[in-house]
C-alpha positions in Angstrom: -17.3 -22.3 3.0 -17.7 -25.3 0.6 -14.7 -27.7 -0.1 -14.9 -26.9 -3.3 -15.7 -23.4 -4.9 -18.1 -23.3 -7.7 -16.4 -22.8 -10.6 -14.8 -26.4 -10.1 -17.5 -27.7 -8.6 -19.4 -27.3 -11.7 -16.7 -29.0 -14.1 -16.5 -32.2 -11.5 -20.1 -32.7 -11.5 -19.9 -32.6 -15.4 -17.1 -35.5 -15.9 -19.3 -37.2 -13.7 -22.3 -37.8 -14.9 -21.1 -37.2 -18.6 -17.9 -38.9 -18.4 -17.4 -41.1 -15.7 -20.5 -43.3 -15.7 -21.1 -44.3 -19.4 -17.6 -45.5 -18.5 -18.3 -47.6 -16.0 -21.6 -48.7 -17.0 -21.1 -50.2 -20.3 -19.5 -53.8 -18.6 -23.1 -54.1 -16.7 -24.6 -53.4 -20.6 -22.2 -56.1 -21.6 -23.0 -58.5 -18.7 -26.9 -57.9 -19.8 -26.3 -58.7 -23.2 -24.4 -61.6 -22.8 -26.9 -63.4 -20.3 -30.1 -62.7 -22.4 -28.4 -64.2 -25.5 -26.8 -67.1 -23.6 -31.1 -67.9 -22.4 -31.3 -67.9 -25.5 -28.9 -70.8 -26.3 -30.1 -74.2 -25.4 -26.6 -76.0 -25.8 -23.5 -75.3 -25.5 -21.7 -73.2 -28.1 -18.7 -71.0 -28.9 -20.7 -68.1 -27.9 -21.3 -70.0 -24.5 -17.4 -70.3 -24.1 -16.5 -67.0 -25.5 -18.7 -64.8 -22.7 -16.0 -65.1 -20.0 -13.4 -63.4 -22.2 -15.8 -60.7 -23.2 -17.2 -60.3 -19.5 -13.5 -59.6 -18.6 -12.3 -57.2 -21.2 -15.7 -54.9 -20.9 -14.5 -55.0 -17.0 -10.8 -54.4 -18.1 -11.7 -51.6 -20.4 -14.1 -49.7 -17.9 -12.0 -49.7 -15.2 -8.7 -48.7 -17.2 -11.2 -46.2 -18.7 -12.5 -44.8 -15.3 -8.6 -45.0 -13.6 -7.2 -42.9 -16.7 -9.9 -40.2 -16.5 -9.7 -39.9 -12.8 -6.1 -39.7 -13.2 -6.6 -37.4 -15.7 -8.8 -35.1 -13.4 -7.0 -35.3 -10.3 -3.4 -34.1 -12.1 -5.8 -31.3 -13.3 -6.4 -29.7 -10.3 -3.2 -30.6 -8.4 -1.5 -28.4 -11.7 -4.8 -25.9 -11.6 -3.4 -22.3 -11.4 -4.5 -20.2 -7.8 -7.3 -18.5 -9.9 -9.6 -22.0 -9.4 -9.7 -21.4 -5.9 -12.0 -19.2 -3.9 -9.9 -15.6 -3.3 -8.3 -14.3 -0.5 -10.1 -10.5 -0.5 -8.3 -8.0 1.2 -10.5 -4.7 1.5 -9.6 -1.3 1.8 -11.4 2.6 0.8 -8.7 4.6 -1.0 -8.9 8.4 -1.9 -9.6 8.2 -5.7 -11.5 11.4 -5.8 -11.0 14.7 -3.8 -8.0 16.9 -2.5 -5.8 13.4 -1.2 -6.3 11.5 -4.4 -3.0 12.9 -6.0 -1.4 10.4 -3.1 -4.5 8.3 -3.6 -4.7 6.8 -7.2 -0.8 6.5 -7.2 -1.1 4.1 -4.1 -3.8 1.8 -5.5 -2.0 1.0 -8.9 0.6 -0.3 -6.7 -1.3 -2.2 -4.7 -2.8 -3.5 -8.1 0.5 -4.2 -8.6 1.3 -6.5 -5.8 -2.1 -8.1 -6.6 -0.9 -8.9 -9.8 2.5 -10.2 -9.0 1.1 -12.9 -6.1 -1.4 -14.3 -8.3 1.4 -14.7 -11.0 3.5 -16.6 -8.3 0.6 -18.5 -7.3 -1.5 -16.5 -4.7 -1.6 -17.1 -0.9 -2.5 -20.4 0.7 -2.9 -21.8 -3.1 -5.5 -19.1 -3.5 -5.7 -16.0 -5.8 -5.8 -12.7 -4.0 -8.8 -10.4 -4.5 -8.5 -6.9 -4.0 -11.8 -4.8 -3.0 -12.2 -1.5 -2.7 -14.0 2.0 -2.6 -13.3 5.6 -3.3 -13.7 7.5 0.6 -13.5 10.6 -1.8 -10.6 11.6 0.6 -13.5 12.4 2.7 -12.5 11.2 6.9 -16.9 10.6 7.4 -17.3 7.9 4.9 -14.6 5.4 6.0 -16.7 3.9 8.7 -19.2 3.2 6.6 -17.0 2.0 3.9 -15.3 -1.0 6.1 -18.6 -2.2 7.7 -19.6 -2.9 3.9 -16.5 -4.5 3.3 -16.8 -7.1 6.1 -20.4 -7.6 6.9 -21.6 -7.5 2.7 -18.2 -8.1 1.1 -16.7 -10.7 3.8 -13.8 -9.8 3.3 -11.2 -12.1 4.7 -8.6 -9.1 5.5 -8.6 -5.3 5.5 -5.4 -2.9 5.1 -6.2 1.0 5.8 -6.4 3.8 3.5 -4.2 6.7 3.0 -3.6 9.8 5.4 -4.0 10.1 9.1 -7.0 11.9 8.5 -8.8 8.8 6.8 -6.6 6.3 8.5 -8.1 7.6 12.1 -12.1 7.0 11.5 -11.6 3.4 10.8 -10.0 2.5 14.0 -13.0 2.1 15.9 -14.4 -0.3 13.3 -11.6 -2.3 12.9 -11.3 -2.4 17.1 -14.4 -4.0 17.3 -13.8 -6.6 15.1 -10.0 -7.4 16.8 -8.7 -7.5 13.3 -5.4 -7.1 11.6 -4.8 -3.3 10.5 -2.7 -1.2 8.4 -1.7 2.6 7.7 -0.6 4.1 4.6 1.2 7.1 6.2 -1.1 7.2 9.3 0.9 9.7 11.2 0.8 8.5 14.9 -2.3 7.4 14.5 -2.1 4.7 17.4 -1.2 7.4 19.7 -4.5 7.8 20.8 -6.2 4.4 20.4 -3.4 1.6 21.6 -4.3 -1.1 19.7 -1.3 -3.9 19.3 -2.9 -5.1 16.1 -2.5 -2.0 14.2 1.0 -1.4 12.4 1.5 1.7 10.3 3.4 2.4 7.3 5.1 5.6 7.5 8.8 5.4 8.7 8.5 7.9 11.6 9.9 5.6 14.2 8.4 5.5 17.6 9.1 9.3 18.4 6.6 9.8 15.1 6.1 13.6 16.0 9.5 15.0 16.4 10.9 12.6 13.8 9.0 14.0 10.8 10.8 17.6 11.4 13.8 16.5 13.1 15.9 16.6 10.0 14.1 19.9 9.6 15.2 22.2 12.4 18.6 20.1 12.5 19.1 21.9 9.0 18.5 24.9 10.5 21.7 25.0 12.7 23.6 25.2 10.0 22.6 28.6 9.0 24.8 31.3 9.9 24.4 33.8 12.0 22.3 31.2 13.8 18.4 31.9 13.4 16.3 32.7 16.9 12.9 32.5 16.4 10.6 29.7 14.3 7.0 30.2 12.9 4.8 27.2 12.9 1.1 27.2 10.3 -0.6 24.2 10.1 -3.6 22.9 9.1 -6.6 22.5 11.6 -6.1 18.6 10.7 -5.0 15.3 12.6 -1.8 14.8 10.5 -1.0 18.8 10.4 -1.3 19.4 14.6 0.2 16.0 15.1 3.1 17.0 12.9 3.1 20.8 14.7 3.3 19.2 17.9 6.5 17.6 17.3 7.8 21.0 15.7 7.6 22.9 19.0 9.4 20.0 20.6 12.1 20.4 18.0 12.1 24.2 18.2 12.5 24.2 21.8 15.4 21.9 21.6 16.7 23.8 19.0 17.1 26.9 21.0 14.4 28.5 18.8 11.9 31.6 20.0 8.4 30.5 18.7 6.7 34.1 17.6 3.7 32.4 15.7 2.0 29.0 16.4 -1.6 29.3 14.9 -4.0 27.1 13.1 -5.9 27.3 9.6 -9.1 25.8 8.5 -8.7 23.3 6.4 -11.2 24.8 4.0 -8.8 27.9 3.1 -8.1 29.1 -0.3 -6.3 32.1 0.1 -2.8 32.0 2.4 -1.5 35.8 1.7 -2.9 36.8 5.1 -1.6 34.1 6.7 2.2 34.8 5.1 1.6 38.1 5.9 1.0 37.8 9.7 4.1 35.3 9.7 5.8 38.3 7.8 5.1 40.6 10.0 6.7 38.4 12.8 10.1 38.5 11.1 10.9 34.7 11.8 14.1 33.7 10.7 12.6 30.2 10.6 9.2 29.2 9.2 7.8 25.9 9.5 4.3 24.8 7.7 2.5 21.3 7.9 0.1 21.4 5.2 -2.0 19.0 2.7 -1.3 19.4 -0.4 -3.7 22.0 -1.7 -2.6 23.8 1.1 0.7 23.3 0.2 0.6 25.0 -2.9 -1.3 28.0 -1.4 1.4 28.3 0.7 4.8 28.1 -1.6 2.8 30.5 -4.1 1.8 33.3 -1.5 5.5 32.6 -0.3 7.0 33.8 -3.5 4.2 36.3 -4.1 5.0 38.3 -0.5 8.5 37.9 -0.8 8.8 36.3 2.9 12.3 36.8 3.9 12.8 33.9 6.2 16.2 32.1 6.3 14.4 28.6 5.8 11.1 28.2 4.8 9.3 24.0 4.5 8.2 21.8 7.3 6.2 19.0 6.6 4.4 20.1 3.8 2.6 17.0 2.2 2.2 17.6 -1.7 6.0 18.3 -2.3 6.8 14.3 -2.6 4.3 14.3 -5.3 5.4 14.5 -8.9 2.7 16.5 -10.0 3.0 18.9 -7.8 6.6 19.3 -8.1 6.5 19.6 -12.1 3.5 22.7 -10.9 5.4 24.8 -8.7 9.1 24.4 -10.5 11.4 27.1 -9.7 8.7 28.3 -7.0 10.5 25.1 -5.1 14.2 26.3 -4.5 15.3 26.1 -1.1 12.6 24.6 0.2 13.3 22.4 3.4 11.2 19.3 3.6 10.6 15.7 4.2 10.4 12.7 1.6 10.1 8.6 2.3 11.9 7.2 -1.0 13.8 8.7 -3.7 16.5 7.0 -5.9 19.5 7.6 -4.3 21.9 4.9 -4.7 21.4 4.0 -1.0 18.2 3.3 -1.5 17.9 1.0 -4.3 16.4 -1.8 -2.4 15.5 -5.4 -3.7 12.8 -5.2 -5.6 11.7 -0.9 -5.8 13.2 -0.2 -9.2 11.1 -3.3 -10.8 8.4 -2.0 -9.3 8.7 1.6 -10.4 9.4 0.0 -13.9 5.7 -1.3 -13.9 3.8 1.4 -12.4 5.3 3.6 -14.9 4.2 1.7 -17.5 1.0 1.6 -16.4 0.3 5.1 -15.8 1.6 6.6 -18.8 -1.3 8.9 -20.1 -3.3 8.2 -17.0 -2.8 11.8 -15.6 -1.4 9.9 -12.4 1.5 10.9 -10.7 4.1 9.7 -13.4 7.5 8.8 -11.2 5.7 7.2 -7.9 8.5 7.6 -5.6 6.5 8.9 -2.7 3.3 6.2 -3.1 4.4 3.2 -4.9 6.8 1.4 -2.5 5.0 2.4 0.3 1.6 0.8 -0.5 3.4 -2.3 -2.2 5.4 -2.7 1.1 2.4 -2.6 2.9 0.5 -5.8 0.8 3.8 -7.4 1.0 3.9 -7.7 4.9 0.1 -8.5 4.8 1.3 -10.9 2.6 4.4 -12.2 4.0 2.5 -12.6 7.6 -0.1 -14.8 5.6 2.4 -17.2 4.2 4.2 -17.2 7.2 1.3 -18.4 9.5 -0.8 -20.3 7.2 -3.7 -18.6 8.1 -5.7 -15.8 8.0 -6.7 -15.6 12.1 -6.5 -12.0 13.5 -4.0 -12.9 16.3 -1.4 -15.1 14.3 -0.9 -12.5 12.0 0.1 -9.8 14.4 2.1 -11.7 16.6 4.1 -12.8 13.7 4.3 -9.5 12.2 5.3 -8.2 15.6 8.0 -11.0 15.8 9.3 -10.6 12.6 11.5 -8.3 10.1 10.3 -8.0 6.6 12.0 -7.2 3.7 9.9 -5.1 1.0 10.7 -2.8 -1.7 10.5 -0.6 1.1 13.8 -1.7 2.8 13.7 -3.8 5.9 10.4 -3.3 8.1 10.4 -3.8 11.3 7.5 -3.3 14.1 7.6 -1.9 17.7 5.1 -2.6 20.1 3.1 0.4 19.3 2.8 -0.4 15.7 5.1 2.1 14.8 8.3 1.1 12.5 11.0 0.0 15.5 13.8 2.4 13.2 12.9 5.7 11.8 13.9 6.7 8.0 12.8 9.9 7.2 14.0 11.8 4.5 15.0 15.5 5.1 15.4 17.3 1.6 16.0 20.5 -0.4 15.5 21.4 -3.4 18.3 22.8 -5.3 19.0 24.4 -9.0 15.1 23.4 -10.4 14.5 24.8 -13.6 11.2 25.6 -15.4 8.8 23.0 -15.1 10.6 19.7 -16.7 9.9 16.0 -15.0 13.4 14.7 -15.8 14.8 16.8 -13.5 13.1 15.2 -10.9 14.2 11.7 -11.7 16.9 11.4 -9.3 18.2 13.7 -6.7 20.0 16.5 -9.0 17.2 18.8 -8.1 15.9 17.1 -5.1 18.8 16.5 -2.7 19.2 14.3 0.6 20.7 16.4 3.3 20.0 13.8 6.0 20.1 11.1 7.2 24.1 10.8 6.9 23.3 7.0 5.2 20.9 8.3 2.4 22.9 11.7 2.2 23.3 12.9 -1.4 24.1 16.6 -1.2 24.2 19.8 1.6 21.5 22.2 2.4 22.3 25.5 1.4 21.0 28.0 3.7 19.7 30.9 4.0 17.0 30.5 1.8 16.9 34.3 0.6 20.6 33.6 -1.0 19.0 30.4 -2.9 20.6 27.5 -4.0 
């Protein structure tokens, strides 16, 4: 890498040959001058006596001339904003297209965000920060591909993952090979199966990932009188869905809880009556799904259509966080028992989020994007900012000073405080266990703050109880 990148490369070289010189050469003009007119002269005159002086004020003048615009140039690029550096790029795919990129787009305007915001305050390292990226089309087999571009064509200096287990996964092995830095935008236990210490994934599930995302979940369920007996579990033939059913079972078991159905779908399905039927036909009192959310729709719809009779019906159903989606279903949502990551519960108000949220409203007014961002926005901006953090903290951008320190230290974010266990996973869980209560028709403002959406646990983000049985509805 040059000393000095091109774009003030080009204005030095110009004050140099255009400025600088004339000024220093016009004494050795003057000096010139003065001795051919003085051959010239073949006796002493005033002319004679009077070169000294004018020898020494041509000096004087170049010199002053050349100190003040070297002055002038130098105080110009010790004031020059981080944009006259060479950037920082920090490369990533993202789901812009295809079934994720309700999750997707939402994630990259706040990472566009952050982007925004550190150049403002001056970059990192006294350099402007570059973001580059690609659309994976939510599509697992074009992520590999996708960060060998960005770090053998791009060169990018850093990478951050993309969003969903499912995506998150593929670009392990890449990112292995290099011994590089990686993140996870809700990468659900990702790490289980690869063990790499530089890896650190944003999704609170704590170090117990599995049984924490449904925890809350079946811990709802006890409150449910006569106390329920038997659980289905449906879930997608994908990473994040059998990861999430695995800790289900756990729960279930613990819970006291007869499983009558544990089965499978292909990710590819469009119609879920049969599905609900064969739960249906079960007569769980509980009945758990982990779905995307497609699939998530399918299911809340063929729900309602059936009439399933179960006394709770939710799980980790991913689609239900998302505005969007929520504004869709509307009523089709009461009593649903699921998980969220951030909503604006008073508790929950940390330094920084509602700022945040106040820009990447603005921004996506119109867009067709999800228009709240609770689910996405802090979450991807939490994840730039311990990238970020880490960088200014070391100052550097080597592989293995970045995860030690990121390992070593707690970070506050919009997020809340962040802090990593050895596996990568966040050392404190802070999942979100929710129901939705009293929704009516298909309005956004109800969604705004937790009127409709409550927090029924964690006890420290808690703003309302569940109200079970389902079938008697909130």
């Amino acid at each position: 890498m040059s000393a000095m990148p091109d774009r003030i490369a080009a204005p030095l070289g110009f004050l140099q040959l255009g400025v600088l010189r004339p000024s220093i050469q016009r004494p050795r003009e003057a000096v010139s001058s003065i001795r051919t007119r003085r051959r010239r002269v073949s006796r002493p005159s005033r002319l004679v006596s009077a070169v000294p002086v004018r020898l020494d004020q041509a000096r004087a003048v170049g010199v002053a001339a050349a100190a003040l615009l070297y002055a002038v140039f130098t105080s110009a690029l010790a004031c020059s904003p981080a944009s006259a550096q060479s950037p920082i790029k920090i490369g990533f795919s993202m789901a812009l297209t295809g079934g994720l990129s309700p999750n997707g787009r939402p994630a990259l305007i706040a990472m566009k965000i952050w982007e925004e915001d550190v150049n403002a305050r001056g970059g990192l390292l006294g350099r402007p920060v570059q973001l580059v990226y690609y659309d994976d089309q939510s599509n697992p087999t074009n992520v590999p591909g996708i960060y060998t571009k960005l770090l053998d064509v791009d060169k990018v200096d850093l990478v951050v993952g993309p969003y969903a287990t499912n995506l998150v996964a593929p670009a392990m092995p890449v990112i292995m090979q290099r011994n590089l830095v990686f993140t996870g935008l809700y990468g659900f236990d990702v790490n289980s199966d690869f063990h790499y210490p530089r890896y650190f994934s944003f999704m609170p599930t704590g170090q117990d990932s599995r049984k924490a995302l449904s925890q809350g979940f079946f811990e709802a369920a006890k409150s449910i009188s006569p106390k329920p007996e038997t659980v289905a579990i449906v879930a997608a033939d994908a990473e994040f869905s059998r990861n999430a059913a695995d800790g289900a079972r756990a729960n279930a078991q613990a819970a006291g809880l007869k499983i009558v159905y544990d089965k499978t779908y292909p990710p590819s399905t469009v119609d879920f009556t049969t599905i609900l039927r064969a739960i249906r036909a079960t007569n769980a009192d509980v009945v758990y799904v982990a779905s995307y959310p497609i699939d998530t729709v399918g299911m809340v719809r063929a729900a309602k259509e059936l009439g399933l009779k179960a006394k709770q019906f939710g799980g980790s159903m991913v689609g239900l966080q998302t505005t969007s989606i929520k504004t869709q279903l509307g009523p089709l949502l009461n009593g649903i028992v699921t998980f969220d990551f951030w909503l604006p519960a008073p508790s929950m108000q940390f330094p920084g989020v509602l700022d945040l949220l106040k820009k990447y409203q603005a921004k996506v007014t119109g867009e067709g994007v999800d228009p709240l961002g609770y689910v996405m926005a802090p979450m991807a901006y939490a994840e730039m900012q311990v990238m970020g953090d880490a960088v200014e903290g070391t100052k550097s951008l080597d592989a293995g000073k970045l995860a030690d320190y990121i390992h070593q230290h707690e970070f506050s974010t919009v997020a809340g405080k962040i802090a990593f266990a050895e596996s990568g996973e966040w050392k404190t869980p802070r999942v979100l266990t929710v129901q939705f209560q009293h929704v009516k028709g298909n309005g956004l403002d109800q969604f705004r703050d937790t009127s409709a959406e409550v927090i029924v646990s964690p006890d420290i983000y808690k703003t309302g109880l569940a109200v079970l049985p389902w079938v008697e509805g909130p």
